[in-house]
Every structure is written in C-alpha cells, then in structure tokens.
C-alpha positions in Angstrom: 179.0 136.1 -55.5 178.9 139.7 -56.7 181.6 140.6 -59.5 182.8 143.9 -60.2 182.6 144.5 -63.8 185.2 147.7 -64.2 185.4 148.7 -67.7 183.4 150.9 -70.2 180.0 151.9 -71.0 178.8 153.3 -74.9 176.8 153.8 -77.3 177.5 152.4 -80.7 176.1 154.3 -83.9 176.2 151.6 -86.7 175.4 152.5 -90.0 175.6 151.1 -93.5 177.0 152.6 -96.8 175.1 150.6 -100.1 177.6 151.5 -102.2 182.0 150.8 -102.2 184.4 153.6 -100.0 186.4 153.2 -102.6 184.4 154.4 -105.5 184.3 157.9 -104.0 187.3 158.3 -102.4 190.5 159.3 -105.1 193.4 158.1 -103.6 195.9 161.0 -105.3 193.2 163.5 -103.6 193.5 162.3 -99.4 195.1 165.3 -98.8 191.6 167.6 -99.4 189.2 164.8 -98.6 185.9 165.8 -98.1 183.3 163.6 -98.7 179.6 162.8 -97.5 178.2 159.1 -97.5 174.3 158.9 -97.6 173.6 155.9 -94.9 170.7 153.8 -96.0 170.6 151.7 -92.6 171.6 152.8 -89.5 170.7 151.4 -85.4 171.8 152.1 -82.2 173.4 149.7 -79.8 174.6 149.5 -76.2 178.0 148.8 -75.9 180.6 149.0 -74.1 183.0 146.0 -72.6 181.8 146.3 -68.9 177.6 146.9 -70.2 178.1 143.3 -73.1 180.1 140.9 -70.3 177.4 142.3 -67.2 174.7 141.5 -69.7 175.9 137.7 -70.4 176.4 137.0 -67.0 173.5 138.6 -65.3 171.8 135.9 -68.3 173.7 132.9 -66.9 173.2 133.9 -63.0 176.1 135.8 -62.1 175.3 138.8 -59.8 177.4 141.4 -61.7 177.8 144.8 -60.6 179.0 147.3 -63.2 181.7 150.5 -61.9 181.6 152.5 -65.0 181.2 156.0 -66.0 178.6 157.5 -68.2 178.0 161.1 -69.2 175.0 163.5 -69.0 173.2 161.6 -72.1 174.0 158.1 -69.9 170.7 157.8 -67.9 168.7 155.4 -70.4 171.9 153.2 -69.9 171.5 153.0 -66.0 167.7 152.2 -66.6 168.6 149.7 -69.3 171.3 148.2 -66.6 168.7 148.4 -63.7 165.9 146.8 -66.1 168.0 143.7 -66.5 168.9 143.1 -62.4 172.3 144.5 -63.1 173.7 146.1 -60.0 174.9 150.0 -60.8 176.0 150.8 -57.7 179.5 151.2 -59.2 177.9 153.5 -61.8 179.4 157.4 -61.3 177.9 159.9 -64.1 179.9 163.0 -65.6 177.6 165.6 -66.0 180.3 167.6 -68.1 181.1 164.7 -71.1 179.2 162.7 -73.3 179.0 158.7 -72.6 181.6 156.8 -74.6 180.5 156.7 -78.6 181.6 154.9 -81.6 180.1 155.8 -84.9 181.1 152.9 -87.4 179.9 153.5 -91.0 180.3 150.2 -93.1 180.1 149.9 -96.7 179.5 146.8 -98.9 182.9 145.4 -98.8 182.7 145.5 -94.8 185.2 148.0 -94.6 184.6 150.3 -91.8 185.5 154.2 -91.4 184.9 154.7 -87.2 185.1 157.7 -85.0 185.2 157.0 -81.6 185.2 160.1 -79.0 186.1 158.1 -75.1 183.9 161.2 -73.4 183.6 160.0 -69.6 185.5 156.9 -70.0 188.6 159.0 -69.8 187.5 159.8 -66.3 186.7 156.3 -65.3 189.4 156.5 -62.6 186.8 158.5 -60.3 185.2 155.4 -59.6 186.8 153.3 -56.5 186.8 149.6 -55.9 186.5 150.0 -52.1 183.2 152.4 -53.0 181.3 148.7 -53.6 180.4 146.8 -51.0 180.5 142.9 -51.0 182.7 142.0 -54.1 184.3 138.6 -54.4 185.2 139.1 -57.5 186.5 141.5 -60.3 187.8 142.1 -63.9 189.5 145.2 -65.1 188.3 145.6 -69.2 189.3 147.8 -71.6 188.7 151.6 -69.9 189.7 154.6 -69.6 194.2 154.2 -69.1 194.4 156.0 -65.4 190.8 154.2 -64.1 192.3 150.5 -65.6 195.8 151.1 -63.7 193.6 152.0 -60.3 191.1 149.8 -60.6 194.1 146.7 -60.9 195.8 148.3 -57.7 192.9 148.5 -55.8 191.8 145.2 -56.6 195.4 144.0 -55.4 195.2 145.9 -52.2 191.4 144.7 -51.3 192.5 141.0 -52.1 189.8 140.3 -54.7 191.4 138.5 -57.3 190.2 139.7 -60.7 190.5 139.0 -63.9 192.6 141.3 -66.0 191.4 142.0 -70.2 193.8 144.3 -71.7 191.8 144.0 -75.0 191.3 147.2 -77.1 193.1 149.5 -74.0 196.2 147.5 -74.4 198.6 149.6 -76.7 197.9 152.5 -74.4 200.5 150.6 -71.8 204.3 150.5 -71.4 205.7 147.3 -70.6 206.7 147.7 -67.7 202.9 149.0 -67.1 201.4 145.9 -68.9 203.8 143.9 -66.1 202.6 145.8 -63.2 199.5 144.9 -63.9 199.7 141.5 -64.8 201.7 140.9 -61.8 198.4 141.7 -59.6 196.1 140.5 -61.4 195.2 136.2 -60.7 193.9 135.6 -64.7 194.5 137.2 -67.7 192.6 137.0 -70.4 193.8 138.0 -74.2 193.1 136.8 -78.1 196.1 135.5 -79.5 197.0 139.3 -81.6 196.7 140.7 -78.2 199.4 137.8 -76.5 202.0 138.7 -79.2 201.7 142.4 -78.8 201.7 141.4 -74.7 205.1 139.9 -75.8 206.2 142.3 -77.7 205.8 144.9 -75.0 206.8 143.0 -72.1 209.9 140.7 -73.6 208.2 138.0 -72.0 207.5 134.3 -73.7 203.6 132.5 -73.9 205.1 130.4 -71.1 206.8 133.1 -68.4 203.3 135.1 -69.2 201.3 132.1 -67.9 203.8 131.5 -64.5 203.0 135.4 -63.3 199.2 134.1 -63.2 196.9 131.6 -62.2 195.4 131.0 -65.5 196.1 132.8 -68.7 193.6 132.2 -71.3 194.0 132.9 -75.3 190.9 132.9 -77.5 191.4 132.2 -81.3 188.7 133.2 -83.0 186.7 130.6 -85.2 189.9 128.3 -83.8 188.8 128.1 -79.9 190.8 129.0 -77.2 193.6 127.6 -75.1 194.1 128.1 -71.0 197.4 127.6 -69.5 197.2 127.0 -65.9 199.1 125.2 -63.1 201.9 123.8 -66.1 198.9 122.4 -67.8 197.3 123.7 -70.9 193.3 123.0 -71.9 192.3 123.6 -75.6 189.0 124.5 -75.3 187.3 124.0 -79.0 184.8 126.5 -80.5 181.3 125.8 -80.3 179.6 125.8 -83.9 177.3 128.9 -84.2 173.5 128.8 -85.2 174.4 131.3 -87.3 177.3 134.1 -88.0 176.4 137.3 -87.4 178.4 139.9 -86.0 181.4 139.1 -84.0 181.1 142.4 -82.0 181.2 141.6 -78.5 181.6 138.1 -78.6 185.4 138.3 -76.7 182.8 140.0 -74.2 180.7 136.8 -73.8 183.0 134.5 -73.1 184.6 136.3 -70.4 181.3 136.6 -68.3 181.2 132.7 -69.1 184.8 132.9 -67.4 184.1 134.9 -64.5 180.7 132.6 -64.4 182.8 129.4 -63.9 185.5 131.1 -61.8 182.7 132.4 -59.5 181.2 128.2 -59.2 184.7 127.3 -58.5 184.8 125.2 -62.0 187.9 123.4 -63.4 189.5 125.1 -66.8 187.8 122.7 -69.0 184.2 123.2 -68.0 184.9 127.0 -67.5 186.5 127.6 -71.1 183.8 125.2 -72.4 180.9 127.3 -71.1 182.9 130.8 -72.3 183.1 128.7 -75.6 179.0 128.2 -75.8 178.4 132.0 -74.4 180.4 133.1 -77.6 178.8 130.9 -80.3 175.3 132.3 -78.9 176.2 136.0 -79.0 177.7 135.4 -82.7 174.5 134.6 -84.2 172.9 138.0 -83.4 173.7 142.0 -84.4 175.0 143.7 -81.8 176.3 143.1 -77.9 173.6 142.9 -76.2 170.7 141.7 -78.9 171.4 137.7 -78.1 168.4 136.6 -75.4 169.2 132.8 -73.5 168.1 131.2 -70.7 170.2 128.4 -68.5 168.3 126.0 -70.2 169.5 126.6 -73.5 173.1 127.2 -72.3 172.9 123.4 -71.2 170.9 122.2 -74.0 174.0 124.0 -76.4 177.0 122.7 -73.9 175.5 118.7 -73.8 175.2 119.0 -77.5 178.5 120.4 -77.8 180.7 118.1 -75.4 178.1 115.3 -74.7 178.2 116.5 -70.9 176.0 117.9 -68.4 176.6 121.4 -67.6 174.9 122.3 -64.0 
C-alpha cells in the first residue's frame, strides 16, 4: 500500500558549545547582545518530519512516498531518498529558496539557542495530493501552514483516510482551523502538551476529540502512549531503550510504525505496540535518520517486549 508522507524536508546543523551560555551572556546587557560561540563539534543531519517517518517505514516495509518541497541546495536529499527505495514522486523543488534548516547550537547544560529559516516549506502547498498516483494512504505532518490545510482537504475529497500530526505546525492554527482539520482527517496523532494545547484551542475535551476520529493516539514520552478508539482506550507501554540518545525524531518513528500497522489492517494494541518498539530503536542513536533495523530485529525487540509474535 503506498502512503503519502506530506510534511517537511531539512537539513539540521547540530553543533556543540564546551563551555555554559550562561557564562557569556550578562543578563542586564540582552538588549546589545552580541556574542560569538566557538563550536568544538558540529554534524549534519537529515531531517525533516516527512524525510525521519518515510525513513522508518520504508525500514519496516511500508512503500512510502514522500510529497515535500526542497530548495535549489535539496538534490543530495532526493538522492538520499531514492538511495533508500523511498518514492519522490511527490517531491517538487524551489529553485528560488533554500531547503528547510535548523541550526541548533547546544551547550553543556543542553540548553539550546536554534535558528530555523522554513525556506521552501513555506511553499509546500504547490504540491497536490491528486499529482500521486496510487495512494491508499496518507498523513499530513508538520509543514508549511497553507500546504498542511490543502493537503488535509485534498485527502478528504480523494477519500484516502490519512492520518493527521499537528506536531510542531500546531500553534500556527485557529481553532476553528485545528477543527476543520480534524474533522477530515480518520486519526490523529498528538503528545500529550500537544492534546492540551488542541484543547485549549478548540474548547473541546480528551473524550469529544476522540468521537470526531477513528483513533486518536497520545504519546507520553518515557510514559508510553494511549489510543482512544471505538469508546475503548489501549495504553500502549514504552519499550525500554538500548540506550538513550537523542530523542529527536523519535515522535517520527512511531508514527511510521502507526501508519505501518494501519496499512496491515492491525488492531490498536499491536499497532501502538510496534510504534512503541520503532521509538525505543530510534532513541538509542544521534539524529533521525542514523538508527539502521531490519524486520528481524523489530520482532526480536517486540517478542521480548510483550512476549508475542509480531508478523
């Protein structure tokens, strides 16, 4: 079943500070800042919520297909895509912006000073959901605002249900926006700051989100998730980590092992519990996309986990 992954493509700039921000910058003198930090690590990472959740599911089977824009510095990022039998057929490039970039400079406290310039993902909305051919399947991430509002509305006209991930994009919506959208969208995925603030914005409880979808699923961090669906709820548990890395992209993960299980048809519990393993394997490497498995290991992790057979 080919998935249409709508959401964004970047490049992250990570680098470290050795030393404390707040040794250098005087808190009576913000108003003339101007400071320099010499970086004594830095790497490069692909990122982006469409390029992390194509990545994990391509990894688990899924035929993903990525509708993103990039900009006239995005071609290694098709190759990259193409390299790892990730359709781009959704892919439209901007030859006048740069590709999404964040540059995050850390310092030993993990505090984090980020600039983070959108480039062609503020155009994303050139891209069209009817342009693909042969989608069953979608989710709308975090994007550009106009190409997240299309991409929902075209995915409701087309009949493909899709999965809908606010994440990162969703103070940039009213409530009656957020509502629009939820109200075509079949699941909806959110961590549990992001369901408040979907409260908050809407004026709608937990329980009257979950009855305008089919599933609505919560992740907690360290705690798990939860999936209301049908007037039942499933508390999926977290899966203990090799090792803790780098949470960046995990959220990412476990949605492609979402879509993954929606795609087979799967109940809640085995669907959450897979998204649950996906997660635990991306959090014990740097980066997105850095974390390699195979369906062997996914199983191996999930019997260990829940003493069940996955496939």
């Amino acid at each position: 079943m080919r998935t249409l992954v709508c959401g964004s493509l970047a490049f992250d700039t990570i680098m470290v500070f050795p030393d404390r921000f707040a040794r250098h910058i005087l808190a009576d003198q913000t108003h003339v800042l101007s400071v320099a930090f010499q970086i004594s690590d830095m790497r490069r990472e692909w990122g982006g919520c469409a390029g992390n959740i194509a990545y994990n599911l391509r990894a688990l089977g899924g035929a993903p297909v990525v509708m993103a824009t990039l900009g006239q510095d995005g071609g290694a990022y098709r190759e990259r895509l193409a390299s790892l039998g990730i359709a781009t057929d959704g892919l439209t490039v901007i030859d006048s912006a740069y590709t999404a970039q964040a540059f995050i400079i850390t310092d030993l406290d993990d505090n984090q000073i980020t600039a983070f310039h959108p480039g062609a993902m503020n155009l994303s909305q050139t891209n069209r959901v009817g342009d693909v051919r042969d989608v069953s399947l979608g989710i709308v991430a975090p994007d550009g605002k106009d190409g997240m509002q299309q991409h929902a509305a075209q995915f409701a006209a087309a009949g493909i249900p899709f999965l809908f991930d606010p994440g990162q994009g969703l103070p940039l919506f009213t409530g009656a926006e957020l509502a629009t959208m939820i109200g075509q969208a079949s699941w909806l995925a959110v961590n549990d700051y992001e369901a408040r603030l979907l409260g908050e914005r809407t004026g709608w409880s937990i329980g009257e989100i979950a009855e305008r979808v089919d599933a609505l699923v919560i992740t907690l961090g360290g705690e798990g998730s939860v999936i209301h669906a049908g007037g039942s709820t499933w508390t999926i548990p977290a899966v203990p980590p090799t090792e803790l890395k780098d949470p960046t992209g995990c959220g990412d993960a476990y949605r492609a092992g979402l879509l993954y299980g929606i795609a087979q048809g799967w109940d809640w519990e085995r669907t959450g519990r897979l998204a649950s393993v996906i997660g635990a394997l991306k959090i014990a490497s740097r980066g997105g996309q850095n974390h390699v498995f195979t369906r062997e290991l996914v199983a191996a992790r999930y019997r260990a986990a829940f003493g069940q057979h996955l496939w």
